[in-house]
C-alpha positions in Angstrom: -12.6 -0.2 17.2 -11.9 -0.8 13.5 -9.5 -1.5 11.5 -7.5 1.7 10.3 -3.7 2.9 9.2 -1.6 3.4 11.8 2.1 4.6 13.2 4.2 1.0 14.6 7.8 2.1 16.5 10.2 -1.0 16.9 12.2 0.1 19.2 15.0 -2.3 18.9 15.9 -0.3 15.4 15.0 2.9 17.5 18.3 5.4 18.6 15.9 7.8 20.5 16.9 11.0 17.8 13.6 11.9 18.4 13.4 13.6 14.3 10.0 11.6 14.4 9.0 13.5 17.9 9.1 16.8 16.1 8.0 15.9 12.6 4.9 14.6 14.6 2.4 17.3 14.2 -0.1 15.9 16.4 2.0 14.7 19.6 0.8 11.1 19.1 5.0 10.4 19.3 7.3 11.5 22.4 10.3 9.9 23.5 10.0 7.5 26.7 13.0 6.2 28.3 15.3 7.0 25.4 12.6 5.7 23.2 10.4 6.9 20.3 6.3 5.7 21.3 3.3 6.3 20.4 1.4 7.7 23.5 -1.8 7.6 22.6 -3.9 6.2 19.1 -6.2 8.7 19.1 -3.4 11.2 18.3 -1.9 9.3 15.5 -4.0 10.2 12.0 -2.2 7.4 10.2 -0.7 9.6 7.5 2.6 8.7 7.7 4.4 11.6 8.2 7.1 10.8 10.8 8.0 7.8 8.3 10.4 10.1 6.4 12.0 11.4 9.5 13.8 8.4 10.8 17.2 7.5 10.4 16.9 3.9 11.3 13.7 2.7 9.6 12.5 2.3 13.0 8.9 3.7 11.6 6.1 1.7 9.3 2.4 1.7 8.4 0.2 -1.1 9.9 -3.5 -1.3 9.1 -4.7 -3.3 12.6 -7.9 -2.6 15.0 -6.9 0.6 16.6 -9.0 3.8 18.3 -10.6 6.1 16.2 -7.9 9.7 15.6 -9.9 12.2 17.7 -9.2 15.4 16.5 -11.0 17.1 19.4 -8.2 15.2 21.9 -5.1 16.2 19.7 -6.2 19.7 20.2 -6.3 19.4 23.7 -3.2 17.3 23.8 -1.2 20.1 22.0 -2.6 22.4 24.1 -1.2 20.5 27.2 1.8 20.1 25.6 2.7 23.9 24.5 1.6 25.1 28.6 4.1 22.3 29.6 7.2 23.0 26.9 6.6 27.0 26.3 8.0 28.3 29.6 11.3 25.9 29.4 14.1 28.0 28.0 16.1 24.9 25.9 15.0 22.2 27.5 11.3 21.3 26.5 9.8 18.9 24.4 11.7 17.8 20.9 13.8 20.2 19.8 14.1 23.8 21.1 14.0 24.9 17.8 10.7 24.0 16.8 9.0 25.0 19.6 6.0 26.9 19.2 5.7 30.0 20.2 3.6 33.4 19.2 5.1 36.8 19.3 3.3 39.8 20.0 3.0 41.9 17.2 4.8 45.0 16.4 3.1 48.2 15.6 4.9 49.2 12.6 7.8 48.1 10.5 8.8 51.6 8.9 12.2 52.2 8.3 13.9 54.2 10.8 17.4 56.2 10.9 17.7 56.2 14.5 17.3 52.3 15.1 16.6 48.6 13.5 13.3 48.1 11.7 11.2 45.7 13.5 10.0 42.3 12.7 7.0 41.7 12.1 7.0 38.2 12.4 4.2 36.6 14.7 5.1 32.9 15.1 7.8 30.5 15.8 8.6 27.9 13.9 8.0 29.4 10.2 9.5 26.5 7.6 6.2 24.2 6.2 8.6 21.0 7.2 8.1 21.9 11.0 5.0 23.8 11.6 2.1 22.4 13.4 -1.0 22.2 11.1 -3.2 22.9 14.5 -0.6 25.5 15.8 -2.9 28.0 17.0 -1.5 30.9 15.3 -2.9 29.6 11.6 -6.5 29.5 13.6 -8.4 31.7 11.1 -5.6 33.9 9.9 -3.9 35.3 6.7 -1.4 32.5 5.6 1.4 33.8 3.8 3.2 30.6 1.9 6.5 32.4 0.7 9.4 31.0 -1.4 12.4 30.8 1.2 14.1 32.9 -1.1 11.8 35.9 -0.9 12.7 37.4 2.0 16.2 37.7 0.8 15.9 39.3 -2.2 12.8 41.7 -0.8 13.8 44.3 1.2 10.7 45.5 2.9 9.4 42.0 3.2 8.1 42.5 6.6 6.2 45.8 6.1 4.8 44.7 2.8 4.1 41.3 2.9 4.3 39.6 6.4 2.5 42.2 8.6 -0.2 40.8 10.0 0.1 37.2 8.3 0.9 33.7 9.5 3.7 32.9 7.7 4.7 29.3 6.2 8.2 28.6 4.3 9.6 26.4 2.1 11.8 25.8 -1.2 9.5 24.3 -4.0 12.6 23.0 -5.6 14.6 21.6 -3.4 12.0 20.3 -0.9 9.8 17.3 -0.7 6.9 18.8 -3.2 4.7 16.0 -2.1 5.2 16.5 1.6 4.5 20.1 1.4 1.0 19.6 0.0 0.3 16.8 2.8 1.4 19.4 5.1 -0.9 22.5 3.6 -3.9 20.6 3.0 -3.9 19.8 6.7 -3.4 23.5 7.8 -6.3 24.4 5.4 -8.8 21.6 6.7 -8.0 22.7 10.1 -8.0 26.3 10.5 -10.9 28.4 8.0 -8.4 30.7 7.0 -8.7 33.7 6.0 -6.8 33.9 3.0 -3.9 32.6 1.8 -1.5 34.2 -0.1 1.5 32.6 -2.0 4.8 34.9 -2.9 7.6 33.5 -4.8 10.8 34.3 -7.2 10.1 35.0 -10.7 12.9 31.9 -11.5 10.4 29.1 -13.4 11.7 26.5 -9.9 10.0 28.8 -8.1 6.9 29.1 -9.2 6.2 25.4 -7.8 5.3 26.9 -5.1 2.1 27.9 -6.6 1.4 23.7 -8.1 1.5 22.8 -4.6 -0.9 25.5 -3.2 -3.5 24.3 -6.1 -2.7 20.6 -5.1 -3.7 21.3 -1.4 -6.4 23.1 -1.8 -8.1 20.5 -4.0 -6.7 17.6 -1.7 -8.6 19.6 1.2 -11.7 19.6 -0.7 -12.5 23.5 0.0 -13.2 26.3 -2.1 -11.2 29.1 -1.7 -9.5 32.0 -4.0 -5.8 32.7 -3.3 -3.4 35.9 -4.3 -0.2 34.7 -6.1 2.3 37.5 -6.1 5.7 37.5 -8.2 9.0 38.9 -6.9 12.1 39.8 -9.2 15.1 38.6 -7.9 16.2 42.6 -7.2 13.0 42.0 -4.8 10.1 44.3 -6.7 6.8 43.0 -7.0 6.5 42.1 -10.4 3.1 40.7 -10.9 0.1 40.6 -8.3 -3.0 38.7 -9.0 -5.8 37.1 -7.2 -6.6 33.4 -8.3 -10.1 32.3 -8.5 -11.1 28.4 -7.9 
């Protein structure tokens, strides 16, 4: 063992809201008899990212002798956990919304006058606060980081721009900016993607989104071109350009 960062729980402060259980990304945290633990060092990275979460400051930092994180283990653990929570209806692990879950794909989004256009989304959840960094949908695939306000304003989002993609979603305005890049450098490191593609509003706010797609790839230490596309607020593609690095 050596001496390394990691998560301490004092669960006298602890109401069991479980906000850290799901802002976990690795699994290291579940609740136990009403209580927020940490199941296992080897699942905990030390990165902080529950600390945010919790309502009652039940959640700190302590550098002490502690297992190495094994990243190979957290795979498996997640693993174990999706076969165990995926089948429940509402009643798995953390909250039902953030479950993850993969949809088959559709075979075409074209507009139709005899019935709904279909999604094309492929994954479950979408927003960059509660995706998984090692969900296995992101293994290897074409990242779409969109502006939440995109697929509002852009009518044939899902045949133009999500077919086919992972898809991650945030606001770069109102969100935590600093958060978002912890989060994206991790889904980068992890997964060799294939590309990665980053859509926002042409509003100046918006174009944040693009500050922390540069931060997180540099924070991942990787090499790797992106396509930054601009969408006009009556949802046209305004500009479309590939980014070198």
């Amino acid at each position: 063992m050596a001496k390394r960062n990691i998560v301490k729980i004092d669960e006298n402060k602890c109401n069991g809201c479980g906000l850290c259980v799901n802002a976990c990304a690795e699994g290291a945290i579940q609740l136990v008899n009403g209580k927020a633990r940490l199941v296992s060092e080897i699942y905990c990275d030390g990165l902080g990212a529950c600390l945010g979460h919790c309502p009652q400051g039940a959640i700190t930092i302590e550098q002490r002798d502690a297992a190495e994180f094994d990243e190979k283990a957290t795979h498996a653990h997640l693993k174990q956990m999706k076969a165990k929570t995926e089948p429940a209806a509402e009643g798995g692990f953390g909250c039902p919304g953030m479950r993850m879950r993969t949809f088959e794909k559709k075979p075409s989004a074209a507009t139709s006058s005899s019935g709904p256009v279909e999604s094309q989304l492929g994954q479950w959840p979408v927003q960059l606060k509660l995706v998984s960094p090692m969900a296995p949908y992101f293994a290897g695939s074409d990242l779409l980081l969109a502006a939440d306000c995109v697929p509002f304003a852009m009518g044939d989002f899902h045949s133009t721009l999500l077919k086919d993609h992972s898809v991650a979603v945030g606001c770069p305005k109102l969100d935590d900016g600093g958060y978002y890049v912890d989060k994206l450098t991790q889904i980068i490191q992890h997964n060799h993607l294939h590309s990665l593609t980053v859509v926002h509003m042409e509003v100046p706010c918006c174009s944040g989104l693009l500050r922390i797609a540069e931060a997180a790839i540099q924070k991942a230490g990787v090499k790797m071109d992106y396509e930054d596309i601009t969408i006009s607020l009556q949802g046209r593609i305004l500009s479309r350009k590939t980014i070198a690095r």
